[in-house]
MIDOSE-1310 file (N, C-alpha, C; in nm, 2 decimals, decimal comma, always signed):
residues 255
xxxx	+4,52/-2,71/-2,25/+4,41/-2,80/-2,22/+4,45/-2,90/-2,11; +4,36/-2,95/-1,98/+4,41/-3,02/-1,93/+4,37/-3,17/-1,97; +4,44/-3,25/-2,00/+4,44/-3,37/-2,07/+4,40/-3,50/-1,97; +4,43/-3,44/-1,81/+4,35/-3,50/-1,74/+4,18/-3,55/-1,72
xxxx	+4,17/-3,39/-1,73/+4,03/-3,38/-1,76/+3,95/-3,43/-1,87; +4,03/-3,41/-1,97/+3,96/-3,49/-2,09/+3,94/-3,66/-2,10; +4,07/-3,71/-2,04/+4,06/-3,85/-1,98/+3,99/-3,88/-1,93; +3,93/-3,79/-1,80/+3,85/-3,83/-1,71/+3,68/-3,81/-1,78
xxxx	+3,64/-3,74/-1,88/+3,56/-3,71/-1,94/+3,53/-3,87/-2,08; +3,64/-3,86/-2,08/+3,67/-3,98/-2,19/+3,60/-4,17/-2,08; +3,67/-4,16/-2,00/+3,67/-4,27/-1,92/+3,48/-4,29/-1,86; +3,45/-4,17/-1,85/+3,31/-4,14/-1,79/+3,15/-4,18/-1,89
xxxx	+3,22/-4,17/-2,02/+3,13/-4,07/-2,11/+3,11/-4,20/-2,21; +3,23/-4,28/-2,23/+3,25/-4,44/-2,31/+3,16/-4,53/-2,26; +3,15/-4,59/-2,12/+3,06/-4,66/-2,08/+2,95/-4,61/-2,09; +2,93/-4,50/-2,05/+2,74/-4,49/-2,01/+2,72/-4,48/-2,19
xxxx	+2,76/-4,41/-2,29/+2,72/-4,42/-2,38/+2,69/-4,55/-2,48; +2,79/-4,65/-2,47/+2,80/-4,75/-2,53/+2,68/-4,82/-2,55; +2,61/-4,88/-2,44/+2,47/-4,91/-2,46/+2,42/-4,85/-2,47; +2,36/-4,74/-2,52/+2,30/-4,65/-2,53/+2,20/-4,64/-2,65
xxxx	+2,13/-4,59/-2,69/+2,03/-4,60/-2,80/+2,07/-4,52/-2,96; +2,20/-4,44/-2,91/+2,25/-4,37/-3,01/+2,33/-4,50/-3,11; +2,41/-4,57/-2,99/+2,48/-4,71/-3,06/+2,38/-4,77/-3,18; +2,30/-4,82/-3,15/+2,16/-4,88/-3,19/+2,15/-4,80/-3,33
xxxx	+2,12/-4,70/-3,34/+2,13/-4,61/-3,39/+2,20/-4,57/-3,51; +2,32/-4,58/-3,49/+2,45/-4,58/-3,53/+2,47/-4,73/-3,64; +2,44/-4,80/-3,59/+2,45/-4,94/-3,66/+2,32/-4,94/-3,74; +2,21/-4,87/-3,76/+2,08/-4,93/-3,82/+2,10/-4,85/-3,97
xxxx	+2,17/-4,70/-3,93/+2,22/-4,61/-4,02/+2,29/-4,68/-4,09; +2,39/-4,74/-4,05/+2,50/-4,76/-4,13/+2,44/-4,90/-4,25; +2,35/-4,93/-4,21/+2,27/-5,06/-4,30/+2,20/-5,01/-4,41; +2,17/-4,86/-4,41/+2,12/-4,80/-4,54/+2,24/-4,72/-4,60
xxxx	+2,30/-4,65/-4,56/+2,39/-4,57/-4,62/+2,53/-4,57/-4,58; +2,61/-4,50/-4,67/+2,75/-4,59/-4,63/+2,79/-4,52/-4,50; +2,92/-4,61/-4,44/+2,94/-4,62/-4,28/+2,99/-4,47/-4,25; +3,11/-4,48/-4,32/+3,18/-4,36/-4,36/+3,11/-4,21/-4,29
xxxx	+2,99/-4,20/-4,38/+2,87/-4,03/-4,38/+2,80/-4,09/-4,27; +2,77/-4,18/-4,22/+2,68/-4,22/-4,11/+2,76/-4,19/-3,99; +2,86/-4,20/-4,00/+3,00/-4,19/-3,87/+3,04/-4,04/-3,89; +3,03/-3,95/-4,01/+3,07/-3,82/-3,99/+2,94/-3,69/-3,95
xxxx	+2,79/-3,77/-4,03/+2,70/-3,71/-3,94/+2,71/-3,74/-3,84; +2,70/-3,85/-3,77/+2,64/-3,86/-3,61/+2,73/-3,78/-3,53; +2,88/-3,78/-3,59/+2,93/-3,75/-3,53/+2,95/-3,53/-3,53; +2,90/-3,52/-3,63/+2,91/-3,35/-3,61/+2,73/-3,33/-3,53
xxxx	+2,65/-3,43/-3,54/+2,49/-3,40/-3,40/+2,58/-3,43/-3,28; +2,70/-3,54/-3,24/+2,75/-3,54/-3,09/+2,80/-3,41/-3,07; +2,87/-3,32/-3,17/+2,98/-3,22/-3,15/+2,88/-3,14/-3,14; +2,74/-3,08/-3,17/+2,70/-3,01/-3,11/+2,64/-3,04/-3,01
xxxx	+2,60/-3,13/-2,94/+2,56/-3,15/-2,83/+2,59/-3,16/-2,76; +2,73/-3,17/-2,78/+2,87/-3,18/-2,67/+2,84/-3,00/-2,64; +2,89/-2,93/-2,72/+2,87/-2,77/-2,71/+2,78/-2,74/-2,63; +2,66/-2,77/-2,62/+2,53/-2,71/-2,59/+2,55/-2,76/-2,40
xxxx	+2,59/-2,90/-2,38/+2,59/-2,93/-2,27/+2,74/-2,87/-2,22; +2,87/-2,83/-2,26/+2,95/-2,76/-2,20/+2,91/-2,62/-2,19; +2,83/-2,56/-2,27/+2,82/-2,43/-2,21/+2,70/-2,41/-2,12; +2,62/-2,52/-2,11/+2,53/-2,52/-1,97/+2,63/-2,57/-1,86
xxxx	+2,70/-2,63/-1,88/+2,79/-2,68/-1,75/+2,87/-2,51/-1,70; +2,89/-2,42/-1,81/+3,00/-2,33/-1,81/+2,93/-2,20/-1,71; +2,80/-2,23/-1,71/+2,65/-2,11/-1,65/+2,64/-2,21/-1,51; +2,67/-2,31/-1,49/+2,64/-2,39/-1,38/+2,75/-2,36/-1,29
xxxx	+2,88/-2,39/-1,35/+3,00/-2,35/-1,24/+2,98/-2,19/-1,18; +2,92/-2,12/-1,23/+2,89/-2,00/-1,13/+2,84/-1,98/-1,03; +2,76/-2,09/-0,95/+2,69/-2,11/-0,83/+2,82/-2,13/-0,74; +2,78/-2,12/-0,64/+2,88/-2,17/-0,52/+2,92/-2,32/-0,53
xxxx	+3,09/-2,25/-0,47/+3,17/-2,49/-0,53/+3,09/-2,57/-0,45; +3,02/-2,54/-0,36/+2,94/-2,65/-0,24/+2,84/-2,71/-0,30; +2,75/-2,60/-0,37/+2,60/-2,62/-0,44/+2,65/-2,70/-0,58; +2,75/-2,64/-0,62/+2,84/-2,70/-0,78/+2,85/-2,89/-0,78
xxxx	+2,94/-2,89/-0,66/+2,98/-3,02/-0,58/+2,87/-3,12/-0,52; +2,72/-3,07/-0,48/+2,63/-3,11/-0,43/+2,54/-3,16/-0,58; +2,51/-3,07/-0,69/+2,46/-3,14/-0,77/+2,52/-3,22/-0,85; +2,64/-3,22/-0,89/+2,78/-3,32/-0,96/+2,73/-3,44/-0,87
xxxx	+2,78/-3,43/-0,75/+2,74/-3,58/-0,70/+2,61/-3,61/-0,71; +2,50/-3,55/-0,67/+2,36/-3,62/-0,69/+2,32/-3,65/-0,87; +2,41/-3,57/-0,96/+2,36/-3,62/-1,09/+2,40/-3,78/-1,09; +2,55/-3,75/-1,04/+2,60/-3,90/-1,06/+2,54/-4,01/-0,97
xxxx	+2,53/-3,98/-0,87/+2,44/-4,08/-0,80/+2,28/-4,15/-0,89; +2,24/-4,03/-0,94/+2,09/-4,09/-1,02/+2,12/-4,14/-1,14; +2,24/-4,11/-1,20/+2,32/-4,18/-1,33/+2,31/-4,29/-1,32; +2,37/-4,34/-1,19/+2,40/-4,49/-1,15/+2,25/-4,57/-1,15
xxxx	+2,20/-4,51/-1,07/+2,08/-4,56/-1,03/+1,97/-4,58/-1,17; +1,96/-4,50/-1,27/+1,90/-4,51/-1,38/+1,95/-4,60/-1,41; +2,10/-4,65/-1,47/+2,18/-4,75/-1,57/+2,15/-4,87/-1,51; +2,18/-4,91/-1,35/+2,08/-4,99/-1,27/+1,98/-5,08/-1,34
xxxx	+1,92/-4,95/-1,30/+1,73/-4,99/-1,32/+1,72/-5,04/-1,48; +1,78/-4,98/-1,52/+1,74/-5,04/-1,68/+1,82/-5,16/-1,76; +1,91/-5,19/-1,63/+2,04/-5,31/-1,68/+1,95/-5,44/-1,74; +1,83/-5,53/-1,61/+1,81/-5,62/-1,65/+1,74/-5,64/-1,79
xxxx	+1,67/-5,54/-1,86/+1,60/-5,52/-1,95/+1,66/-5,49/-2,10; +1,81/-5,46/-2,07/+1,86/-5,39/-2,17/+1,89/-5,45/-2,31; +1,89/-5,58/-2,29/+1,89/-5,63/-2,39/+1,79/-5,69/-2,48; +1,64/-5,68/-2,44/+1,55/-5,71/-2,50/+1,52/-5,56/-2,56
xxxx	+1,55/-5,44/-2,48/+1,52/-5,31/-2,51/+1,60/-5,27/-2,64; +1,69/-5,36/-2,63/+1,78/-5,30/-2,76/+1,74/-5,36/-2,93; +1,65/-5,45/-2,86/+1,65/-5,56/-2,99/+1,52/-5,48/-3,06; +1,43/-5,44/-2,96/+1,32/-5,33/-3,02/+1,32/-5,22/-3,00
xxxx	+1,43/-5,19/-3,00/+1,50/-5,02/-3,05/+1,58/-5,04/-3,20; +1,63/-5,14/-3,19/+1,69/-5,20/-3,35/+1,53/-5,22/-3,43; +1,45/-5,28/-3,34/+1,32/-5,29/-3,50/+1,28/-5,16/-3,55; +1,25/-5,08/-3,45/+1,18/-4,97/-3,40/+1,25/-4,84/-3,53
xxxx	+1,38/-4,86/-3,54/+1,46/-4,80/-3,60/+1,49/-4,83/-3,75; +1,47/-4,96/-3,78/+1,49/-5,00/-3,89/+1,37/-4,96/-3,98; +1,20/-4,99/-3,89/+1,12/-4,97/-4,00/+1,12/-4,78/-3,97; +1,16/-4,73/-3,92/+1,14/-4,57/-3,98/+1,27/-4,54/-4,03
xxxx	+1,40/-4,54/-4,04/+1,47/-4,51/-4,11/+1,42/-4,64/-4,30; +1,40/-4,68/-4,28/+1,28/-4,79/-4,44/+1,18/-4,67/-4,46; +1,11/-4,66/-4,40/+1,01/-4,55/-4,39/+1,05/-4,43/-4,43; +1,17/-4,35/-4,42/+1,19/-4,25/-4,47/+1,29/-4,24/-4,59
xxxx	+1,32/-4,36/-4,58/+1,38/-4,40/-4,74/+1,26/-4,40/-4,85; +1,16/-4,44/-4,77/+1,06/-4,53/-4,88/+0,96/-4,36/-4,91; +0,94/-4,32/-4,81/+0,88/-4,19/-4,87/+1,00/-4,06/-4,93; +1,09/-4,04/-4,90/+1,20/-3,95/-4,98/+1,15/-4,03/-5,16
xxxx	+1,17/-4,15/-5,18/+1,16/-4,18/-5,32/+1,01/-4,16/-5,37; +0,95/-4,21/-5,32/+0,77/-4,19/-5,37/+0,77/-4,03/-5,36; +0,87/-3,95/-5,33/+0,85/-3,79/-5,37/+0,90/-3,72/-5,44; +1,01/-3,84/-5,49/+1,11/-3,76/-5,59/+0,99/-3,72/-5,73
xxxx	+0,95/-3,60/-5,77/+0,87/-3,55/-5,87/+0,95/-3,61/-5,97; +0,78/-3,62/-6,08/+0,82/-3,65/-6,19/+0,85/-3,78/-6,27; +0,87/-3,88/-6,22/+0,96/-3,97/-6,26/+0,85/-4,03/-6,30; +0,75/-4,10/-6,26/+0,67/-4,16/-6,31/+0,63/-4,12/-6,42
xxxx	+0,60/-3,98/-6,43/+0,48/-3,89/-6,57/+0,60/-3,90/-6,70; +0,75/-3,89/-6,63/+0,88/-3,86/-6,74/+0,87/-4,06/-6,79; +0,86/-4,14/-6,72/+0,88/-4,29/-6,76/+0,77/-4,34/-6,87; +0,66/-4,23/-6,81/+0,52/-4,28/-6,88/+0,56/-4,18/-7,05
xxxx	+0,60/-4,10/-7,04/+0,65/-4,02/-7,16/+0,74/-4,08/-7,27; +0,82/-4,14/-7,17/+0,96/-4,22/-7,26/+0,89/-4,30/-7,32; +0,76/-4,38/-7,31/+0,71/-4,48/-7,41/+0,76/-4,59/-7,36; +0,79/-4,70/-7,46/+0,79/-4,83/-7,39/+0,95/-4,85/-7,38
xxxx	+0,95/-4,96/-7,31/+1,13/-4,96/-7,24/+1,15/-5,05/-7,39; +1,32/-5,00/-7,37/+1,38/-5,07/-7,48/+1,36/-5,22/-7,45; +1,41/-5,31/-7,59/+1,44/-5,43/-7,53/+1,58/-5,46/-7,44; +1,60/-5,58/-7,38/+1,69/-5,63/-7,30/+1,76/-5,65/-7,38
xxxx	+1,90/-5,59/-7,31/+2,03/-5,64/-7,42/+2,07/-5,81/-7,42; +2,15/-5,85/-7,46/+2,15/-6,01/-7,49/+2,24/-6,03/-7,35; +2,24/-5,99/-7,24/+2,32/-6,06/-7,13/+2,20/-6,06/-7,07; +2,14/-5,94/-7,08/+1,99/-5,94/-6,99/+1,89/-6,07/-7,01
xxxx	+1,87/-6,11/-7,14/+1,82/-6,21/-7,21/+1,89/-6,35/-7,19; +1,97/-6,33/-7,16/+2,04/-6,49/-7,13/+2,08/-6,52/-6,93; +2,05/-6,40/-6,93/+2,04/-6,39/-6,76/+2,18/-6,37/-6,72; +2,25/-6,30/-6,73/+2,40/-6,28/-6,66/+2,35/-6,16/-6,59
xxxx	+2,44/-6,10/-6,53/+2,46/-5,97/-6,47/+2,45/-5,91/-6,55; +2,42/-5,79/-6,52/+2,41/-5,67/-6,62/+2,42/-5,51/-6,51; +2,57/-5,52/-6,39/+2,59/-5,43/-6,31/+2,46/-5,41/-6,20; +2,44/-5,25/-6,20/+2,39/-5,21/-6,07/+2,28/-5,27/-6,07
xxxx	+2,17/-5,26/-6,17/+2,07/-5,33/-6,24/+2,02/-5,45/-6,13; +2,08/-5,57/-6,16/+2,15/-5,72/-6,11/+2,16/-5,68/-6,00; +2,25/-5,62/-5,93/+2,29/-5,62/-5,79/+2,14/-5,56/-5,70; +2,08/-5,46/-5,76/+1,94/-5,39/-5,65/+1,87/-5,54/-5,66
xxxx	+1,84/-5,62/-5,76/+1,72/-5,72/-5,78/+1,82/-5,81/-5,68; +1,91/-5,85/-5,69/+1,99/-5,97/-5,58/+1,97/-5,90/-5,48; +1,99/-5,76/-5,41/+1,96/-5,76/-5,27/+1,79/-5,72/-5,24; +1,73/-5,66/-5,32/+1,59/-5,71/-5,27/+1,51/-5,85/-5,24
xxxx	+1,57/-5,95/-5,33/+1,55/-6,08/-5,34/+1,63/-6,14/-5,20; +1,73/-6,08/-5,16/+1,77/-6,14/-5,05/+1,80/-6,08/-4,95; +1,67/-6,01/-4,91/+1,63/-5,95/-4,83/+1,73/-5,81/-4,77; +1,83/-5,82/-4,77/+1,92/-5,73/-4,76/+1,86/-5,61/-4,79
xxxx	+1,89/-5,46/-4,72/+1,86/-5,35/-4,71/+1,97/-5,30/-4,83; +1,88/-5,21/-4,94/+1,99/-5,13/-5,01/+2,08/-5,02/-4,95; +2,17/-5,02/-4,93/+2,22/-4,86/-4,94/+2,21/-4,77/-5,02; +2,18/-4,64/-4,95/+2,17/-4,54/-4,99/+2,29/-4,45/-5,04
xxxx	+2,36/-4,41/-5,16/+2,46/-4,38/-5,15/+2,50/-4,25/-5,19; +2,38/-4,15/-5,19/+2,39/-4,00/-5,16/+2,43/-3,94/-5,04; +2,54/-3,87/-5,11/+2,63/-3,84/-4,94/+2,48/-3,71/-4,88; +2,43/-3,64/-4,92/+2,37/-3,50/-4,80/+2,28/-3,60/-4,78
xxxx	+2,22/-3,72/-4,85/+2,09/-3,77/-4,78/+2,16/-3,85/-4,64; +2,25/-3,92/-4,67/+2,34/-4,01/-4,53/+2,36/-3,89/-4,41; +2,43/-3,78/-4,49/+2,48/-3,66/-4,38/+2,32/-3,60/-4,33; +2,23/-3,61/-4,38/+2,13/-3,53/-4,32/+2,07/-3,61/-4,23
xxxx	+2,02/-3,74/-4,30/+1,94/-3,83/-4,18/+2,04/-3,88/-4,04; +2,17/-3,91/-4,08/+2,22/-3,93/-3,96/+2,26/-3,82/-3,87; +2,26/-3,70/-3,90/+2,25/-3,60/-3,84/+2,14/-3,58/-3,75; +2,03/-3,58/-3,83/+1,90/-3,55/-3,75/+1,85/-3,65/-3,67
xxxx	+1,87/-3,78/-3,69/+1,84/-3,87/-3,60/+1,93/-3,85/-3,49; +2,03/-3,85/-3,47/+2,10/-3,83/-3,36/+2,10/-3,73/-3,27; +2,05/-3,61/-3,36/+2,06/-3,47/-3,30/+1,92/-3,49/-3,20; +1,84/-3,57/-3,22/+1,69/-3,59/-3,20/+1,69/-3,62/-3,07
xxxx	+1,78/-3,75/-3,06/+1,77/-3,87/-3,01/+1,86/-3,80/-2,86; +1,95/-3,76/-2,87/+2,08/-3,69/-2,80/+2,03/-3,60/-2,67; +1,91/-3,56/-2,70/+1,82/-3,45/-2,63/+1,80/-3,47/-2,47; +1,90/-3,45/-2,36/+1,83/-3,47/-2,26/+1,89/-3,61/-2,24
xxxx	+2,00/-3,66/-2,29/+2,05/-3,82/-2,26/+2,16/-3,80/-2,15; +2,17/-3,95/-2,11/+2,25/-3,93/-1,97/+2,33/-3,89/-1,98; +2,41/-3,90/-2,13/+2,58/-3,86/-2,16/+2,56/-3,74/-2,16; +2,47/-3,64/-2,25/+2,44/-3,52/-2,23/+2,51/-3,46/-2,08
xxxx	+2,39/-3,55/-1,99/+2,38/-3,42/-1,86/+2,51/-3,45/-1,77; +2,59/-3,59/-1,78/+2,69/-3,62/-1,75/+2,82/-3,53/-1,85; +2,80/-3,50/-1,91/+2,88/-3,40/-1,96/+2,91/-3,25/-1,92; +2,76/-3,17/-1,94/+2,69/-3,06/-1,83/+2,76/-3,07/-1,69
xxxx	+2,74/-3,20/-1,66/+2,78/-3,22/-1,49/+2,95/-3,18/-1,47; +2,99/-3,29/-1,58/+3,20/-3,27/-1,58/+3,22/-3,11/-1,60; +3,14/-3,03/-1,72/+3,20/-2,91/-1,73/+3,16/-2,81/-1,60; +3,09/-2,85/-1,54/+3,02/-2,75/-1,40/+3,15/-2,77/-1,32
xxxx	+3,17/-2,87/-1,30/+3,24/-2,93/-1,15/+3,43/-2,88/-1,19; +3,47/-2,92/-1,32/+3,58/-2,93/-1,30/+3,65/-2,79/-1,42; +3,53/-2,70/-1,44/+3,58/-2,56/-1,51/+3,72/-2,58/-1,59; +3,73/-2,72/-1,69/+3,76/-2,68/-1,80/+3,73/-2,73/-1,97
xxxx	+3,64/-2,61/-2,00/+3,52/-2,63/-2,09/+3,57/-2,72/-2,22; +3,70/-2,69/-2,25/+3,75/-2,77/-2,39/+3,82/-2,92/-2,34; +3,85/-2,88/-2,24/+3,89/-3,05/-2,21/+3,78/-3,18/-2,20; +3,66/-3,11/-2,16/+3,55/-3,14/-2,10/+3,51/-3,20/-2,26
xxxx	+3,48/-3,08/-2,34/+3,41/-3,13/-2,48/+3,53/-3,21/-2,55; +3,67/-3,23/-2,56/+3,72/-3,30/-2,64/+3,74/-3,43/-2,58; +3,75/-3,46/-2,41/+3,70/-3,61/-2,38/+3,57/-3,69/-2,46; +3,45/-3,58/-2,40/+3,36/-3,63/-2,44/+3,31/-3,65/-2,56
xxxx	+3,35/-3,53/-2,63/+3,34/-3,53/-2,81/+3,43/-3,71/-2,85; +3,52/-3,72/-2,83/+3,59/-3,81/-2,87/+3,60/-3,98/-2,83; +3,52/-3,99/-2,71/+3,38/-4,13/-2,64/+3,35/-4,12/-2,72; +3,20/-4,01/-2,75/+3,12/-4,03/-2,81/+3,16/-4,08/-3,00
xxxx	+3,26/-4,00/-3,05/+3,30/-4,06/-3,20/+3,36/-4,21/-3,18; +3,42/-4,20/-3,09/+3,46/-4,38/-3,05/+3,33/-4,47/-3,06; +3,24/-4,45/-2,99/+3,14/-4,52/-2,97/+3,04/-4,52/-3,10; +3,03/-4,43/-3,15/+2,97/-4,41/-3,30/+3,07/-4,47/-3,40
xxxx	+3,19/-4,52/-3,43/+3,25/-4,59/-3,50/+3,23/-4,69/-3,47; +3,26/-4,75/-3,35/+3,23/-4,92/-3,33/+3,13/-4,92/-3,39; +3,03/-4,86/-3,38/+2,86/-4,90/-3,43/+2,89/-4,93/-3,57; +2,93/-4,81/-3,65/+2,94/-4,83/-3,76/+3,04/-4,95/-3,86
xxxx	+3,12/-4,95/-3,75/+3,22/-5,08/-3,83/+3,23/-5,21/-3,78; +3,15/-5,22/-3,62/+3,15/-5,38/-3,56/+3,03/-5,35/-3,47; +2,95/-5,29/-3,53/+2,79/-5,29/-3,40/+2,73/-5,39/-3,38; +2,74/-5,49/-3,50/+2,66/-5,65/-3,53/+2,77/-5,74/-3,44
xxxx	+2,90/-5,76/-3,43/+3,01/-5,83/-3,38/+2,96/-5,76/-3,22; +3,01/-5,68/-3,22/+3,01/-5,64/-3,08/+2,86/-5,66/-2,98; +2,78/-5,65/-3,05/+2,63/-5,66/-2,99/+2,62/-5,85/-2,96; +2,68/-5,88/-3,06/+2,66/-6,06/-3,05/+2,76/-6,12/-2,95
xxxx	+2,86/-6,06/-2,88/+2,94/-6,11/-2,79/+2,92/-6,00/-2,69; +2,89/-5,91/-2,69/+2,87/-5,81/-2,51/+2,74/-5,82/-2,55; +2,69/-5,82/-2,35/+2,60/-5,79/-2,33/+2,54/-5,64/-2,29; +2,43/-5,61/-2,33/+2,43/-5,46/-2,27/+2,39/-5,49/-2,13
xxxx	+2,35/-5,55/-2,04/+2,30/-5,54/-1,95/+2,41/-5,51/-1,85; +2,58/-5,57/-1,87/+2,68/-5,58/-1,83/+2,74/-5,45/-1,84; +2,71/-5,39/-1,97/+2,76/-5,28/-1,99/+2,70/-5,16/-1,93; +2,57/-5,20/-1,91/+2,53/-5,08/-1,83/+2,56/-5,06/-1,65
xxxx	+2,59/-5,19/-1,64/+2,61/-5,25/-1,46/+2,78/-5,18/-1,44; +2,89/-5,20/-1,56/+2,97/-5,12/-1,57/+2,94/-4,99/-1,61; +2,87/-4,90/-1,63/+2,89/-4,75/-1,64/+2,81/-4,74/-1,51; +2,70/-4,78/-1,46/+2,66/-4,74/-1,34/+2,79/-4,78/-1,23
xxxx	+2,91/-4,84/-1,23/+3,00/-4,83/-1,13/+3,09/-4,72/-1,16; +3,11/-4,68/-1,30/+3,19/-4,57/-1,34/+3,13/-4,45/-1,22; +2,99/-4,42/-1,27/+2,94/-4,30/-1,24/+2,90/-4,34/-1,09; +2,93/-4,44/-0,98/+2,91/-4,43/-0,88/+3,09/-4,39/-0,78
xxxx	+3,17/-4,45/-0,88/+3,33/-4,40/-0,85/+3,33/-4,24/-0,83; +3,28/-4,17/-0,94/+3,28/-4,01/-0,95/+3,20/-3,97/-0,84; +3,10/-4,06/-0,84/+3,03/-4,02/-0,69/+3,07/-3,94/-0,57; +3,14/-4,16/-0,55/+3,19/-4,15/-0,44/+3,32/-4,06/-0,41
xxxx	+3,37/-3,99/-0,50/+3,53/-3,86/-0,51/+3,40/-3,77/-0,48; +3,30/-3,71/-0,53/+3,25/-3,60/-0,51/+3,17/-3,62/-0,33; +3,09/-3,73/-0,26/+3,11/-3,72/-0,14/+3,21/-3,68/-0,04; +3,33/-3,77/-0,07/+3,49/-3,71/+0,00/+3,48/-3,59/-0,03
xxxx	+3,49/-3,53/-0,18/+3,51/-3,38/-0,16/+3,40/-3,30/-0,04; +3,32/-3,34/-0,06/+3,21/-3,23/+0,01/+3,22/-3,26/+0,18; +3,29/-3,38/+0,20/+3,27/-3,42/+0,33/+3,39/-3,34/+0,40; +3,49/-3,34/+0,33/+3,64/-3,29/+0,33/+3,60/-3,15/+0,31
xxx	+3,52/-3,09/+0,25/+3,52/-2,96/+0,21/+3,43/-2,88/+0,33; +3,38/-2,98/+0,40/+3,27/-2,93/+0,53/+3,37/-2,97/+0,67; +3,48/-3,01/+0,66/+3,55/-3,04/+0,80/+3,63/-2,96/+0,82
């Protein structure tokens, strides 16, 4: 494996992702269900989308190196230009990508349970609830009980602590979301240009789990001291650097 390339895949793939909507994403998850399954879905939807875009990149390096070289640079060039255009905005965009996200992952918490069969007709069967035991009655804790009523009462989001429900939603949200994103085709682009397909996906595979951990263990810290607008003004110079190497090549490759 060349370890260069993966570097260079790594160094490419971190900034434009970081602000990105998957981050967002990544942190809203981790507010229902533990961080842990929220970090190992998202991250097996990045590993296949990593896949999907190296073996389009792998059908792309078959064209001629000029035409190969010519669209590598022009992706990068409109890379920059998108991250640009969307810099000034990016932090109000992120704040209603965070609402946007919260009330439908709530939403699909809240409908998974109103479907769970049964429960009601089996509650209404059991007859009437016992009485409260004497801690209940004198108001102490009384475990898990106590703790759902303290975080409804204080507004706090429950977690969800079924691992396939954590592994499924954060899988599918990401796998969703991933479709056609810049890191995507910036990926597609690295495996086209520099034909080598596993270096390509273990740079990029390994940004992207970088960037899905921060979410999940300092998304709140990190979001409150960087700005994304900055962050995206730095990956649009990333992907104007790769540019400007793929001009030289072509200019150098035409003299």
């Amino acid at each position: 494996m060349d370890w260069h390339v993966a570097l260079l895949a790594f160094v490419l793939i971190f900034p434009v992702e970081l602000p990105d909507k998957t981050f967002v994403a990544s942190l809203v998850l981790s507010t229902r269900f533990r961080p842990v399954l929220v970090w190992i879905g998202v991250g097996v939807a990045f590993g296949v989308q990593c896949v999907v875009a190296v073996a389009a990149g792998q059908v792309v390096s078959y064209l001629p190196a000029w035409v190969v070289h010519a669209l590598s640079t022009a992706m990068f060039l409109a890379g920059a230009v998108v991250l640009v255009k969307t810099a000034p905005g990016a932090d109000v965009a992120e704040r209603k990508q965070e609402e946007e996200l919260s009330g439908q992952v709530a939403a699909e918490a809240g409908s998974r349970e109103a479907a769970r069969p049964g429960e009601s007709a089996r509650a209404e069967a059991d007859g009437p609830r016992a009485q409260p035991a004497p801690a209940e009655a004198e108001g102490r804790p009384t475990g898990e009980g106590t703790d759902a009523a303290a975080a409804r009462t204080s507004g706090q989001p429950r977690q969800d602590s079924r691992p396939w429900r954590a592994l499924g939603a954060s899988f599918l949200l990401i796998f969703a979301a991933e479709w056609g994103d810049l890191s995507q085709i910036l990926t597609l682009n690295m495996a086209a240009r520099y034909h080598a397909p596993v270096a390509v996906f273990v740079g990029s595979w390994v940004a992207l789990l970088t960037v899905s951990g921060l979410a999940v263990v300092a998304g709140r810290v990190l979001l409150r001291y960087l700005r994304l607008s900055l962050l995206h003004y730095i990956a649009a110079a990333v992907c104007l650097a790769f540019a400007g190497v793929g001009i030289y090549e072509l200019i150098h490759g035409l003299t």
